[in-house]
PDBQT receptor file of N, H, CA, C and O in Angstrom, charges set to zero:
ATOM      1  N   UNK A   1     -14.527 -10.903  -5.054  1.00  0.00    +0.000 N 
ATOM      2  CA  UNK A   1     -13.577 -10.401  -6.027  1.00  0.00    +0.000 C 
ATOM      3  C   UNK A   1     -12.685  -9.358  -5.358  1.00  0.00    +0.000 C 
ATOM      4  O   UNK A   1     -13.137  -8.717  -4.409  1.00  0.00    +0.000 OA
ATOM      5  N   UNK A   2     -11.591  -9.178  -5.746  1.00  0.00    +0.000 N 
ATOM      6  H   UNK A   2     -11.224  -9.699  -6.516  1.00  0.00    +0.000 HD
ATOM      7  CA  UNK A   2     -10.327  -8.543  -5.142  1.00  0.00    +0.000 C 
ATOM      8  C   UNK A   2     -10.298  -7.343  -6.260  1.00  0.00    +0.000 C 
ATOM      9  O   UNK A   2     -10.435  -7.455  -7.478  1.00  0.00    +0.000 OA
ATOM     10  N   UNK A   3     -10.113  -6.339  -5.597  1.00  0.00    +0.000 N 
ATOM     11  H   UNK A   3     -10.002  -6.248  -4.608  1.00  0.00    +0.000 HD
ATOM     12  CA  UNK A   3      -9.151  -5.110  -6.526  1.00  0.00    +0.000 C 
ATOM     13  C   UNK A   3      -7.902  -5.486  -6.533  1.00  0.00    +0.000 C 
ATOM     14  O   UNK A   3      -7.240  -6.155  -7.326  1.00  0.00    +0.000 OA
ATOM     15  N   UNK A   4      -7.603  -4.830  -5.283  1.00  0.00    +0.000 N 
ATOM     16  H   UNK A   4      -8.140  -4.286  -4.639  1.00  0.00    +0.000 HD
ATOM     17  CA  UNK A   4      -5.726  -5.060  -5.228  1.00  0.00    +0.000 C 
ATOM     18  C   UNK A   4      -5.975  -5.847  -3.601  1.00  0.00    +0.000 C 
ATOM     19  O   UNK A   4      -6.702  -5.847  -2.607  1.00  0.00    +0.000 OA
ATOM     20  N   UNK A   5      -4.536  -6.598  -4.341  1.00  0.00    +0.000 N 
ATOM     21  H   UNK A   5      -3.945  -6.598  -5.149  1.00  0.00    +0.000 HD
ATOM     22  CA  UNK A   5      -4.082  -7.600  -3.400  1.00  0.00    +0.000 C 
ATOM     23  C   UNK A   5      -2.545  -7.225  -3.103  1.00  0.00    +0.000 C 
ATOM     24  O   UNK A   5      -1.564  -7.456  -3.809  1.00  0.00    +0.000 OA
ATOM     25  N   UNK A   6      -2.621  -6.560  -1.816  1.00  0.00    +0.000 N 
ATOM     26  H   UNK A   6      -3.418  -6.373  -1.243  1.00  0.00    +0.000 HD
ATOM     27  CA  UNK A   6      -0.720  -6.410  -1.124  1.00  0.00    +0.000 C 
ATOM     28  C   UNK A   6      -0.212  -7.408  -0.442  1.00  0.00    +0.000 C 
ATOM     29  O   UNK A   6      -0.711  -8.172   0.384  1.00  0.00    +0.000 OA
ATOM     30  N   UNK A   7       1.054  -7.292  -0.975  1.00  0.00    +0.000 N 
ATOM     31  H   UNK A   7       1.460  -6.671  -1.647  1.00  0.00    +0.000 HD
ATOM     32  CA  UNK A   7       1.923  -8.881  -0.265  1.00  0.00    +0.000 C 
ATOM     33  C   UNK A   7       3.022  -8.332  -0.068  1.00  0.00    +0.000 C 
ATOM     34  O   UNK A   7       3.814  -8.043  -0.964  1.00  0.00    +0.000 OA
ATOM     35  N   UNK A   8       3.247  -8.056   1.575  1.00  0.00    +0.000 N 
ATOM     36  H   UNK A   8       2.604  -8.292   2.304  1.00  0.00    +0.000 HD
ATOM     37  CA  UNK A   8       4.469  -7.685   2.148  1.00  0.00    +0.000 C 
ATOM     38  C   UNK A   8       5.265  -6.449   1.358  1.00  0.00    +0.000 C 
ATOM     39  O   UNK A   8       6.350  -6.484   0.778  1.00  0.00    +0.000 OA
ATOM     40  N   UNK A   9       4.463  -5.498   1.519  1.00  0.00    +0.000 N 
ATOM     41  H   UNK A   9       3.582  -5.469   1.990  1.00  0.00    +0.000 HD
ATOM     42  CA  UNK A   9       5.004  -4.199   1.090  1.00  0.00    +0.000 C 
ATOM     43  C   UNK A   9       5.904  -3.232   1.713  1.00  0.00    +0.000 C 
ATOM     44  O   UNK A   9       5.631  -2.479   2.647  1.00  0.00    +0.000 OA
ATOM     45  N   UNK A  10       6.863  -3.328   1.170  1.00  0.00    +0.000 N 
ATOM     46  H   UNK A  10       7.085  -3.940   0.412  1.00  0.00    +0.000 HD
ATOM     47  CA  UNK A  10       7.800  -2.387   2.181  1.00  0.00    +0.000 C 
ATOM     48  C   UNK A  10       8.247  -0.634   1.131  1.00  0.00    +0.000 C 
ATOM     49  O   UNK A  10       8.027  -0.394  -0.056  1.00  0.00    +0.000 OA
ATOM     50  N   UNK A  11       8.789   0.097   2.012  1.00  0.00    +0.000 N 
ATOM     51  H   UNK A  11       8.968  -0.099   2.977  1.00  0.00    +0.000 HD
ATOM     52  CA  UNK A  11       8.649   1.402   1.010  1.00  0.00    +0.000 C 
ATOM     53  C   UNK A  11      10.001   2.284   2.193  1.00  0.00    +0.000 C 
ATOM     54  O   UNK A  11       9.921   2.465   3.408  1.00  0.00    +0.000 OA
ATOM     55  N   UNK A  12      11.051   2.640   1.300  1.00  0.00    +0.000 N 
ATOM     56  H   UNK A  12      11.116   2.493   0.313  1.00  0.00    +0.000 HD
ATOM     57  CA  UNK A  12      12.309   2.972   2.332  1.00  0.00    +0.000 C 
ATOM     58  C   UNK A  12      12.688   4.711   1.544  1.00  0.00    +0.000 C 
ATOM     59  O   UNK A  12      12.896   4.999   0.366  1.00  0.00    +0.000 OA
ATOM     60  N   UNK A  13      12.664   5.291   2.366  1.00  0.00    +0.000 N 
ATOM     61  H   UNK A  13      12.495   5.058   3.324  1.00  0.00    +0.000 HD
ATOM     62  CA  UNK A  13      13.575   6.721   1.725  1.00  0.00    +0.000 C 
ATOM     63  C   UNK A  13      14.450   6.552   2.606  1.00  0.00    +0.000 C 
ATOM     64  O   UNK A  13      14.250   6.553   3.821  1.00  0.00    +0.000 OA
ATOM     65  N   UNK A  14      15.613   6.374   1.976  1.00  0.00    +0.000 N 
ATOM     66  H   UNK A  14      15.775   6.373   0.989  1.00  0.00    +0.000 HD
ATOM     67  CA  UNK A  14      17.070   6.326   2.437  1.00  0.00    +0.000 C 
ATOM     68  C   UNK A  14      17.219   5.036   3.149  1.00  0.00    +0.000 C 
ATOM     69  O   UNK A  14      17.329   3.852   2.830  1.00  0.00    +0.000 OA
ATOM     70  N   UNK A  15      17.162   6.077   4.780  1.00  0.00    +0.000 N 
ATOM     71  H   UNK A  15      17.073   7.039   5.040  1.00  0.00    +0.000 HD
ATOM     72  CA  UNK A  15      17.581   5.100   5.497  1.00  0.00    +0.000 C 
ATOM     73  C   UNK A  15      15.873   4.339   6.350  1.00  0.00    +0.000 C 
ATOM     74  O   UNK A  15      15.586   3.286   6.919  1.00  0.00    +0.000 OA
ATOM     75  N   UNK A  16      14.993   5.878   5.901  1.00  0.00    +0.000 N 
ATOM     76  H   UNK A  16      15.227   6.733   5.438  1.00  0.00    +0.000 HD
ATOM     77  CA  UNK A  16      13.639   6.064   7.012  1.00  0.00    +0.000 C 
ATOM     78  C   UNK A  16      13.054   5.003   6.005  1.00  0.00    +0.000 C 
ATOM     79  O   UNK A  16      13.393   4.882   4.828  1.00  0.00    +0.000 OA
ATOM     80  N   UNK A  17      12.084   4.233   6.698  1.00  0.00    +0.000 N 
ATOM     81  H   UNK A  17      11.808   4.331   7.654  1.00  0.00    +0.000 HD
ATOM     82  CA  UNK A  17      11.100   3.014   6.833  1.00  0.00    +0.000 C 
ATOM     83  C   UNK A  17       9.570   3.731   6.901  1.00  0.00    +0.000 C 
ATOM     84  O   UNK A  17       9.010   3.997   7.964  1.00  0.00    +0.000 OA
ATOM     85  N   UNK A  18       8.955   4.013   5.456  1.00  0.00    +0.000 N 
ATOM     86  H   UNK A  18       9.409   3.796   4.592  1.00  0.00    +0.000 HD
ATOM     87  CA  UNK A  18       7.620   5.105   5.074  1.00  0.00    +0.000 C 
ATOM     88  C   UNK A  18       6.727   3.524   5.651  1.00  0.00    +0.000 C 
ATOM     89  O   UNK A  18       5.901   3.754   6.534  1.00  0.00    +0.000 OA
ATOM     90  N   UNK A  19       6.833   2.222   5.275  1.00  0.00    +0.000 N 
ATOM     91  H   UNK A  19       7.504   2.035   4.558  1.00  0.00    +0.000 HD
ATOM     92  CA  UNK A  19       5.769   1.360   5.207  1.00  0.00    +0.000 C 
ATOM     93  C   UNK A  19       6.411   0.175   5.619  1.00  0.00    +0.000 C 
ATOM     94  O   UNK A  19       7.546   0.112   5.147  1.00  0.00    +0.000 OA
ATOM     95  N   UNK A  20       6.137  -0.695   6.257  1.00  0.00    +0.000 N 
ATOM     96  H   UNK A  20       5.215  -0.644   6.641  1.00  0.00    +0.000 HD
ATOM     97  CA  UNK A  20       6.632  -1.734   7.075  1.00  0.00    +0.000 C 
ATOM     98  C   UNK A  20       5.527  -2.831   6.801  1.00  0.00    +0.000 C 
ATOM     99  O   UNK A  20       4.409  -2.669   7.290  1.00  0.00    +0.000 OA
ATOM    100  N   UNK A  21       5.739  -3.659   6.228  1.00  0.00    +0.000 N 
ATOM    101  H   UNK A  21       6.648  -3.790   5.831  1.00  0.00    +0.000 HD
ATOM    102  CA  UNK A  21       5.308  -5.066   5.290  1.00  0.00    +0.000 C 
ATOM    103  C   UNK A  21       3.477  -5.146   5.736  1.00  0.00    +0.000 C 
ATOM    104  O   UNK A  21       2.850  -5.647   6.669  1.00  0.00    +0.000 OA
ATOM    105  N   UNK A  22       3.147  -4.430   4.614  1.00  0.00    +0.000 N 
ATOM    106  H   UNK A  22       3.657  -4.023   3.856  1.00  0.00    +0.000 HD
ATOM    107  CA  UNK A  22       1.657  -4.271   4.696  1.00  0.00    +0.000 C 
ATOM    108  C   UNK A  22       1.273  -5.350   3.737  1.00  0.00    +0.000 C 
ATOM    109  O   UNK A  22       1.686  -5.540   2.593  1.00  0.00    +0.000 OA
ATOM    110  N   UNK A  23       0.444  -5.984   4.403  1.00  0.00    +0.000 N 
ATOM    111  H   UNK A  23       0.109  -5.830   5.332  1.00  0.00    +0.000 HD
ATOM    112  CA  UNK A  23      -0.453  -7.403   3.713  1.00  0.00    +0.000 C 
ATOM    113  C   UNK A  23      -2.067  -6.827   3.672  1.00  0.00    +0.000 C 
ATOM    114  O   UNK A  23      -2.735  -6.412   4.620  1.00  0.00    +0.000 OA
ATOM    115  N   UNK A  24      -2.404  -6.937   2.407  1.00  0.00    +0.000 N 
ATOM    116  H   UNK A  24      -1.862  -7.274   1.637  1.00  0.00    +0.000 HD
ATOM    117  CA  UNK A  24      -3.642  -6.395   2.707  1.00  0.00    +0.000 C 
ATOM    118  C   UNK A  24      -4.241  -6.742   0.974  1.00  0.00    +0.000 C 
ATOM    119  O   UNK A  24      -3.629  -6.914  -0.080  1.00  0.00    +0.000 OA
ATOM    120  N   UNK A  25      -6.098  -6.735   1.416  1.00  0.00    +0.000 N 
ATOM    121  H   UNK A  25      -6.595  -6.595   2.272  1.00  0.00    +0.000 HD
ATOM    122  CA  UNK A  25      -6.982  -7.496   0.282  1.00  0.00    +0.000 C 
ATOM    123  C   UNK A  25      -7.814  -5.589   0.453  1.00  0.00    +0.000 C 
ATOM    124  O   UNK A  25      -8.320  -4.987   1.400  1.00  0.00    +0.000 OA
ATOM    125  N   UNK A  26      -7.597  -5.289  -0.803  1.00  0.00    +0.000 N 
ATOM    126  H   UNK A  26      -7.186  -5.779  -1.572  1.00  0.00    +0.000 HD
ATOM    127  CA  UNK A  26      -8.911  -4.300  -1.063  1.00  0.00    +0.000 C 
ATOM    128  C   UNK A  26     -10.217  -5.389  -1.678  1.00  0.00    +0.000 C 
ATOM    129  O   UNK A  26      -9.953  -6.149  -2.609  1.00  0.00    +0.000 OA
ATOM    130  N   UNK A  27     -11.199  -5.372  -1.241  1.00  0.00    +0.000 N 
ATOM    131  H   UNK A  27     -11.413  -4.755  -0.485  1.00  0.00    +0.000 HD
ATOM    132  CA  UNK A  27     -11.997  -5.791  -1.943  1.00  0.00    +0.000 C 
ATOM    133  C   UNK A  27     -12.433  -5.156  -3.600  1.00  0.00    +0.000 C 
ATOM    134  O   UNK A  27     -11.524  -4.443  -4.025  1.00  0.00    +0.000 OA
ATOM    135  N   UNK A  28     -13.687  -5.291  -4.630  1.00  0.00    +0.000 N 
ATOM    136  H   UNK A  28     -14.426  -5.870  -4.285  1.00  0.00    +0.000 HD
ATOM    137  CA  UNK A  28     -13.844  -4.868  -5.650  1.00  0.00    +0.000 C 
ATOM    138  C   UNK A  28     -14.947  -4.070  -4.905  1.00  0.00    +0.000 C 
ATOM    139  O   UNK A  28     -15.107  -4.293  -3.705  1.00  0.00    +0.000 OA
ATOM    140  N   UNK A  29     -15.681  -3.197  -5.511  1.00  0.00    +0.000 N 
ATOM    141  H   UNK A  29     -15.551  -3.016  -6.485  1.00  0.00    +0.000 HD
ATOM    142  CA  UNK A  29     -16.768  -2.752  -5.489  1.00  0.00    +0.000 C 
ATOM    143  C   UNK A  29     -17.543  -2.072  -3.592  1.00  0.00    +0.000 C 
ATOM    144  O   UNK A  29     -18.689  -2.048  -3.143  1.00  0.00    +0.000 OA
ATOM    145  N   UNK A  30     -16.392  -1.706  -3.105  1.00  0.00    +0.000 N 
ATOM    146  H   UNK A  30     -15.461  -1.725  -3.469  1.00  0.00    +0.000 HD
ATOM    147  CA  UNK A  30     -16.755  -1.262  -1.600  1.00  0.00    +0.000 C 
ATOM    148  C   UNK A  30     -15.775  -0.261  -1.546  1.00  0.00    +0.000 C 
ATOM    149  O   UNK A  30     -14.739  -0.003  -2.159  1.00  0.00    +0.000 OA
ATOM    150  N   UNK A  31     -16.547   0.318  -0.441  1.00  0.00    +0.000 N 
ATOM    151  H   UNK A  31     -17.388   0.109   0.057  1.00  0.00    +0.000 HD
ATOM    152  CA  UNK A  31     -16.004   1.454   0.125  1.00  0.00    +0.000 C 
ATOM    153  C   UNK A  31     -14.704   1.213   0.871  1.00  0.00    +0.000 C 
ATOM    154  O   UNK A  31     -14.945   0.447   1.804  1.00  0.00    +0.000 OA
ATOM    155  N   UNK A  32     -13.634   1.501   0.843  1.00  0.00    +0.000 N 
ATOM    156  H   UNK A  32     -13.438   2.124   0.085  1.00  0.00    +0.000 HD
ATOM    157  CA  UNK A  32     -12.333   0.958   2.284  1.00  0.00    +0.000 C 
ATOM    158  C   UNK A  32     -11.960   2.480   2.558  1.00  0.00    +0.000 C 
ATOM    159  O   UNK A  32     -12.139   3.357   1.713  1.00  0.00    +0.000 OA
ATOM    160  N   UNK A  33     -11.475   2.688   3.702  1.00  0.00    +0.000 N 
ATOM    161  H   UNK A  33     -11.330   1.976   4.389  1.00  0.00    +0.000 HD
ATOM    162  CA  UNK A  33     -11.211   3.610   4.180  1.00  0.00    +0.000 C 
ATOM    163  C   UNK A  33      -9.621   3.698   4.684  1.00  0.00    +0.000 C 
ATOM    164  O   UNK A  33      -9.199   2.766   5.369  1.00  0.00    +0.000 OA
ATOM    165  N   UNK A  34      -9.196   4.232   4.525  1.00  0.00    +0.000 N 
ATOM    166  H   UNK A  34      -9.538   4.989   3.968  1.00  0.00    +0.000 HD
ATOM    167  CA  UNK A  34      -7.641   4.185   5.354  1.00  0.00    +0.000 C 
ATOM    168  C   UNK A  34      -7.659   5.338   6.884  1.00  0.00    +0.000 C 
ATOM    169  O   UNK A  34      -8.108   6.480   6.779  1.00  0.00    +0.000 OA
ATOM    170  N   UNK A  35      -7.284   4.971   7.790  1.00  0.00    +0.000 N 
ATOM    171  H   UNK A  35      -6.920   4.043   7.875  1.00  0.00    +0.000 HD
ATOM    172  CA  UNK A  35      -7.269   5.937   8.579  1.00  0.00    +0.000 C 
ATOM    173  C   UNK A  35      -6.441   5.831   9.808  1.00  0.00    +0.000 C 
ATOM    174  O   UNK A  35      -6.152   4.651  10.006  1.00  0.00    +0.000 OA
ATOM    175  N   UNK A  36      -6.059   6.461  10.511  1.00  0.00    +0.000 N 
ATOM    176  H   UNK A  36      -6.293   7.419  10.350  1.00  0.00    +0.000 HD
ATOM    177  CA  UNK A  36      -4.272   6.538  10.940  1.00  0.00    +0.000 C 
ATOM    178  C   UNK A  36      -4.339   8.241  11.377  1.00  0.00    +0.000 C 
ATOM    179  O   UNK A  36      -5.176   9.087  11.062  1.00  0.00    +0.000 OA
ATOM    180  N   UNK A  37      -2.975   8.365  12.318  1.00  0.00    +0.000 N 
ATOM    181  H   UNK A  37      -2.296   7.678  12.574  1.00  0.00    +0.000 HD
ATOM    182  CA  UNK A  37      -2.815   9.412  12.999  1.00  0.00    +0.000 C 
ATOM    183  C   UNK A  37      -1.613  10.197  11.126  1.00  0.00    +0.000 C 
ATOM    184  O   UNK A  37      -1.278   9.678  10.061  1.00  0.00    +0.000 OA
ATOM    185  N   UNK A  38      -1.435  11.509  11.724  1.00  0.00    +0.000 N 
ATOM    186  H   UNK A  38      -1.708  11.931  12.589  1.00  0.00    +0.000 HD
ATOM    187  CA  UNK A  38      -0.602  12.077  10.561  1.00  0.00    +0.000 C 
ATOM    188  C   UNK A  38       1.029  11.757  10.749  1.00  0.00    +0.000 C 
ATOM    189  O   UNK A  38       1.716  11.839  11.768  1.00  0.00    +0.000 OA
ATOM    190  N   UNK A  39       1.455  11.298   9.169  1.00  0.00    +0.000 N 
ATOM    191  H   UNK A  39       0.897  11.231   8.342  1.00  0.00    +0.000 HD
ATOM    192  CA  UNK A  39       2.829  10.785   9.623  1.00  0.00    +0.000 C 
ATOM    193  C   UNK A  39       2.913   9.254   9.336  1.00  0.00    +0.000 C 
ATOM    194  O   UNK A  39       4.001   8.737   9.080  1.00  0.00    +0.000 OA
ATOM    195  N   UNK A  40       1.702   8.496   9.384  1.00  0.00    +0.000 N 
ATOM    196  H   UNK A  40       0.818   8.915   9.592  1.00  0.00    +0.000 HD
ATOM    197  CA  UNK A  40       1.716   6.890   9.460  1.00  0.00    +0.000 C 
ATOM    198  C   UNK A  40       1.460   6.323   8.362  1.00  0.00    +0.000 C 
ATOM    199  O   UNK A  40       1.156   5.142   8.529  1.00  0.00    +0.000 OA
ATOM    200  N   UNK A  41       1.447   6.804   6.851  1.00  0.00    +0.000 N 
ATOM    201  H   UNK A  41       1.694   7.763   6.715  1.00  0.00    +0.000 HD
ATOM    202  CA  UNK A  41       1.688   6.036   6.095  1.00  0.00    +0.000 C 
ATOM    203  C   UNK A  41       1.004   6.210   4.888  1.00  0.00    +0.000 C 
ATOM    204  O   UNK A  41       1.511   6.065   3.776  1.00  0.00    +0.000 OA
ATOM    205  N   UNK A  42      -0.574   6.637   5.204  1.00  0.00    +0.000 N 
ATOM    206  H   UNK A  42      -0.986   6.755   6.108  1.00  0.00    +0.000 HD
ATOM    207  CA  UNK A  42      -1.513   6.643   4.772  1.00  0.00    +0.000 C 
ATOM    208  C   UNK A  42      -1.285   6.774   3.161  1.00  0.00    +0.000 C 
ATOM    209  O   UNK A  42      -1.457   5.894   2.318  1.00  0.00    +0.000 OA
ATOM    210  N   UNK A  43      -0.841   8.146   2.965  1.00  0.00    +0.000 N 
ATOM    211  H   UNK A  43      -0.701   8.861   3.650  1.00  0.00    +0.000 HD
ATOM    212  CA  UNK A  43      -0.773   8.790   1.759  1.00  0.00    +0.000 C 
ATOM    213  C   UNK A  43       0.088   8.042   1.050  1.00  0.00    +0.000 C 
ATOM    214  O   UNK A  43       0.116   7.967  -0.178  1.00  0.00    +0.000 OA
ATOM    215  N   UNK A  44       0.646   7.601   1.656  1.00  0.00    +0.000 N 
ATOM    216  H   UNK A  44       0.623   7.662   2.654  1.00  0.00    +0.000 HD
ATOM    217  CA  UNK A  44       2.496   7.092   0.389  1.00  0.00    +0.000 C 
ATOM    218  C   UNK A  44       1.629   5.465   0.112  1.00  0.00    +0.000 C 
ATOM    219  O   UNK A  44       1.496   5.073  -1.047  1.00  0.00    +0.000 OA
ATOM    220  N   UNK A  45       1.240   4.859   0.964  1.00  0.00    +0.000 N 
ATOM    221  H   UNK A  45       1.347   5.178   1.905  1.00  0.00    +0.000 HD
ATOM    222  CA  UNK A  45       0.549   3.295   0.095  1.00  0.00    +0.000 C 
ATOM    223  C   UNK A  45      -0.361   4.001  -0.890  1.00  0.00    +0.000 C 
ATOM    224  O   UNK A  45      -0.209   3.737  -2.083  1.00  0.00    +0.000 OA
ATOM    225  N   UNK A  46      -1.420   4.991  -0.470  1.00  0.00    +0.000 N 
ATOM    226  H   UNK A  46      -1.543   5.206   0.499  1.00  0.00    +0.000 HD
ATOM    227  CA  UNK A  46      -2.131   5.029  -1.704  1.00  0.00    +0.000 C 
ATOM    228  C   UNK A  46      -1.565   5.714  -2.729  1.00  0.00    +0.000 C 
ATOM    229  O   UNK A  46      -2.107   5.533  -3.820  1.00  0.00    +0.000 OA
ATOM    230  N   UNK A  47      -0.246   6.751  -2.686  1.00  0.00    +0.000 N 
ATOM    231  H   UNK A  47       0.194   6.898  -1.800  1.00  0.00    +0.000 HD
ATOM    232  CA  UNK A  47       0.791   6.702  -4.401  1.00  0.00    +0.000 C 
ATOM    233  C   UNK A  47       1.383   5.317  -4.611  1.00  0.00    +0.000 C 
ATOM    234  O   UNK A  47       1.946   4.851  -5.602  1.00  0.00    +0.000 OA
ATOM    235  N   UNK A  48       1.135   4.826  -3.531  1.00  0.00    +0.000 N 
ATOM    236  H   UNK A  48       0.678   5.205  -2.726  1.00  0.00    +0.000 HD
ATOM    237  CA  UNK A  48       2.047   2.864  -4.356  1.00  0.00    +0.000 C 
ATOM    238  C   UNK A  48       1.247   2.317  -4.701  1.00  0.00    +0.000 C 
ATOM    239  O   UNK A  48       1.589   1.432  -5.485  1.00  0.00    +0.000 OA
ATOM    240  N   UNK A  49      -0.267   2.407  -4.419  1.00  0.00    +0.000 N 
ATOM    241  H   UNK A  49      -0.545   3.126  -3.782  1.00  0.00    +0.000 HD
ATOM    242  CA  UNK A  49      -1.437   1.531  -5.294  1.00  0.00    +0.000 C 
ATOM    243  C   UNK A  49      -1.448   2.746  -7.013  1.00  0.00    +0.000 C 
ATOM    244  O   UNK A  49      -1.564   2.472  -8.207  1.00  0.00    +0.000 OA
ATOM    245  N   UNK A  50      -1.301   3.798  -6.405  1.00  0.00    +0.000 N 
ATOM    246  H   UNK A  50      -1.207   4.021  -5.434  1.00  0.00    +0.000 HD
ATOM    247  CA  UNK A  50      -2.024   4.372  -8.239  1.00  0.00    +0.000 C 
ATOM    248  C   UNK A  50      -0.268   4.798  -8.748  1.00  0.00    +0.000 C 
ATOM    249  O   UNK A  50       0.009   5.756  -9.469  1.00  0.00    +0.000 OA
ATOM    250  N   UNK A  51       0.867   3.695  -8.088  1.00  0.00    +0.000 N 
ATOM    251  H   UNK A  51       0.642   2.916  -7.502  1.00  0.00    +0.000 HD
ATOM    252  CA  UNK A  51       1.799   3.603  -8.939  1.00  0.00    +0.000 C 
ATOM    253  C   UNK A  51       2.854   5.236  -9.349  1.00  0.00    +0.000 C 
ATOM    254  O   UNK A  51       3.452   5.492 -10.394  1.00  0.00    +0.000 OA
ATOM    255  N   UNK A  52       2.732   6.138  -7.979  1.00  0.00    +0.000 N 
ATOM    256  H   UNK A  52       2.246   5.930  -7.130  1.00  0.00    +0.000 HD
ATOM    257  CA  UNK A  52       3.336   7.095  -8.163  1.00  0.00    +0.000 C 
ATOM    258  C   UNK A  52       4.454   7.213  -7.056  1.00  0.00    +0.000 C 
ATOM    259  O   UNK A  52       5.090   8.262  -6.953  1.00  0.00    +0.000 OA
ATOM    260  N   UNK A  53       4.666   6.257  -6.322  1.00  0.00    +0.000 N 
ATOM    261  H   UNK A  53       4.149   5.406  -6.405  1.00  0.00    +0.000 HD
ATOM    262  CA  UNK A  53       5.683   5.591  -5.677  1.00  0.00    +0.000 C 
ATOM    263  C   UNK A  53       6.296   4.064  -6.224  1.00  0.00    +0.000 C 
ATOM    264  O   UNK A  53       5.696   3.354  -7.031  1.00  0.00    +0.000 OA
ATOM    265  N   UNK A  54       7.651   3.723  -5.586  1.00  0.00    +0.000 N 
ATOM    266  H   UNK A  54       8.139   4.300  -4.931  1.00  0.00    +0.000 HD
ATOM    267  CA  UNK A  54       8.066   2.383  -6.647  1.00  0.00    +0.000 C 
ATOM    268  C   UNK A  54       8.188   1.792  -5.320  1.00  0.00    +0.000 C 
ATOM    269  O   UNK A  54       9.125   2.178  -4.620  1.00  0.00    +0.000 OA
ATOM    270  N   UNK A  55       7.291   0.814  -4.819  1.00  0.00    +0.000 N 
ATOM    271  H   UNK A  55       6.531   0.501  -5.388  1.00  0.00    +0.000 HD
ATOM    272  CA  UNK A  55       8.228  -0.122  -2.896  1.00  0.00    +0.000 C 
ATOM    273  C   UNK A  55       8.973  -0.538  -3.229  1.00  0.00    +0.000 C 
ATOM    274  O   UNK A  55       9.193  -1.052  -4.325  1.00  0.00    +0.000 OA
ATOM    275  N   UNK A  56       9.731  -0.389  -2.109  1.00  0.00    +0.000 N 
ATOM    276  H   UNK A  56       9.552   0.029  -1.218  1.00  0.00    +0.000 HD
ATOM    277  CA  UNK A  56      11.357  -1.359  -2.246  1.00  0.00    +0.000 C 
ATOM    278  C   UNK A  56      11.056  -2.486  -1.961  1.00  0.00    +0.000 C 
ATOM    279  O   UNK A  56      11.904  -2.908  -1.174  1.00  0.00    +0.000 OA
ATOM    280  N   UNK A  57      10.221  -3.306  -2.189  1.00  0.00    +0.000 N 
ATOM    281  H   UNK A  57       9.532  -2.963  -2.828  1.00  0.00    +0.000 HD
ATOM    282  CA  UNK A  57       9.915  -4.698  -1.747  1.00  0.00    +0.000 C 
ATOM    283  C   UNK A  57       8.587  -4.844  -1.705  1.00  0.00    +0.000 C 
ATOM    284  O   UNK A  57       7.895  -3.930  -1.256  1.00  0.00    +0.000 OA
ATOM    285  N   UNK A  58       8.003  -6.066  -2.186  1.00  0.00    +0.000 N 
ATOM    286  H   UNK A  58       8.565  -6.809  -2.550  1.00  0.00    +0.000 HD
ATOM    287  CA  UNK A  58       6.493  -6.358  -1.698  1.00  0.00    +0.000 C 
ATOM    288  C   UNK A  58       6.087  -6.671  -3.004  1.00  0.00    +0.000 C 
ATOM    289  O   UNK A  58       6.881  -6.535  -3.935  1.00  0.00    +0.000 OA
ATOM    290  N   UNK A  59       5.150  -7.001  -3.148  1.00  0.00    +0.000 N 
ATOM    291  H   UNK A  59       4.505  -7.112  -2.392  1.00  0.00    +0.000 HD
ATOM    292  CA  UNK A  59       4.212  -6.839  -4.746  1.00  0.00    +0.000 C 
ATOM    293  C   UNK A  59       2.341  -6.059  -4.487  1.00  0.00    +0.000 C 
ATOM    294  O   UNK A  59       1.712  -5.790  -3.464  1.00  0.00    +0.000 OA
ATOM    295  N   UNK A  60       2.060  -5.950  -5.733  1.00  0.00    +0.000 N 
ATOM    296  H   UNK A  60       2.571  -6.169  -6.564  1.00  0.00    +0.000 HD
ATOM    297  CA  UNK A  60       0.612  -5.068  -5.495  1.00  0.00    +0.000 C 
ATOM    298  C   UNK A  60       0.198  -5.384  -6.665  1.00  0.00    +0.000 C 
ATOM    299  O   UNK A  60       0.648  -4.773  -7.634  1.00  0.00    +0.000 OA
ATOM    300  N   UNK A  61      -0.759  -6.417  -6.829  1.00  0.00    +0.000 N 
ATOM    301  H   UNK A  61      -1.124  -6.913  -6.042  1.00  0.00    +0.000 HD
ATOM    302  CA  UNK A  61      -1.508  -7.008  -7.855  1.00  0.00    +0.000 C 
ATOM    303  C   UNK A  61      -2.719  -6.001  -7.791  1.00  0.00    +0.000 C 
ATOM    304  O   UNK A  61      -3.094  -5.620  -6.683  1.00  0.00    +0.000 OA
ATOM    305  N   UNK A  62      -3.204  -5.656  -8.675  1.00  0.00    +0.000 N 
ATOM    306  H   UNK A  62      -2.899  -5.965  -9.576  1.00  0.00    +0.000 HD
ATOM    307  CA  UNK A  62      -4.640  -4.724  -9.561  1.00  0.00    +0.000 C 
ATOM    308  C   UNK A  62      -5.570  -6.165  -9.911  1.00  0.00    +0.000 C 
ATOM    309  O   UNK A  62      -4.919  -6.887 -10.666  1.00  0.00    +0.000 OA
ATOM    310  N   UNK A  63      -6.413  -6.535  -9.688  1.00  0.00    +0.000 N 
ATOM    311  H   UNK A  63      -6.942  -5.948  -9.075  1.00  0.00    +0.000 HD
ATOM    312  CA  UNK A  63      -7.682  -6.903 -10.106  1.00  0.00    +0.000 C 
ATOM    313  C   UNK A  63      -7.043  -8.487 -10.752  1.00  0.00    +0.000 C 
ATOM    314  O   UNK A  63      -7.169  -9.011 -11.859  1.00  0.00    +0.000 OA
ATOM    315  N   UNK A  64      -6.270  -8.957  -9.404  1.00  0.00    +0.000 N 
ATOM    316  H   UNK A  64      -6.168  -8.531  -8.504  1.00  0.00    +0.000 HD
ATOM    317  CA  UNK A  64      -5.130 -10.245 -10.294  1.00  0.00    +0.000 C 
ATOM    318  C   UNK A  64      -4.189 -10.461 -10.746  1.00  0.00    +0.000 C 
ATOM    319  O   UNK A  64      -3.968 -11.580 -11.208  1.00  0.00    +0.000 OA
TER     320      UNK A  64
């Protein structure tokens, strides 16, 4: 079972490029971790999963 399912997510302030076409399966019921140097992304996908960022492109299905 899937939580969220990302399909080619992109995320632009202005002209700067925050997220560059992230494809990605959270599973349901597990631990996932995000982890990355500071600066790379981390924080701004997880305001675009709980929907406090809008991507300029991509989709982000919740549980389907």
């Amino acid at each position: 079972m899937t939580a969220f399912s990302v399909q080619n997510l992109n995320l632009y302030y202005g002209d700067f490029q925050a997220l560059k076409s992230i494809t990605l399966e959270i599973p349901a019921r597990q631990i996932t971790a995000l982890i990355g140097p500071s600066g790379c992304g981390k924080s701004t996908f997880l305001r675009c999963l709980n929907r406090l960022e809008t991507p300029t492109s991509g989709s982000i299905k919740f549980e389907g």
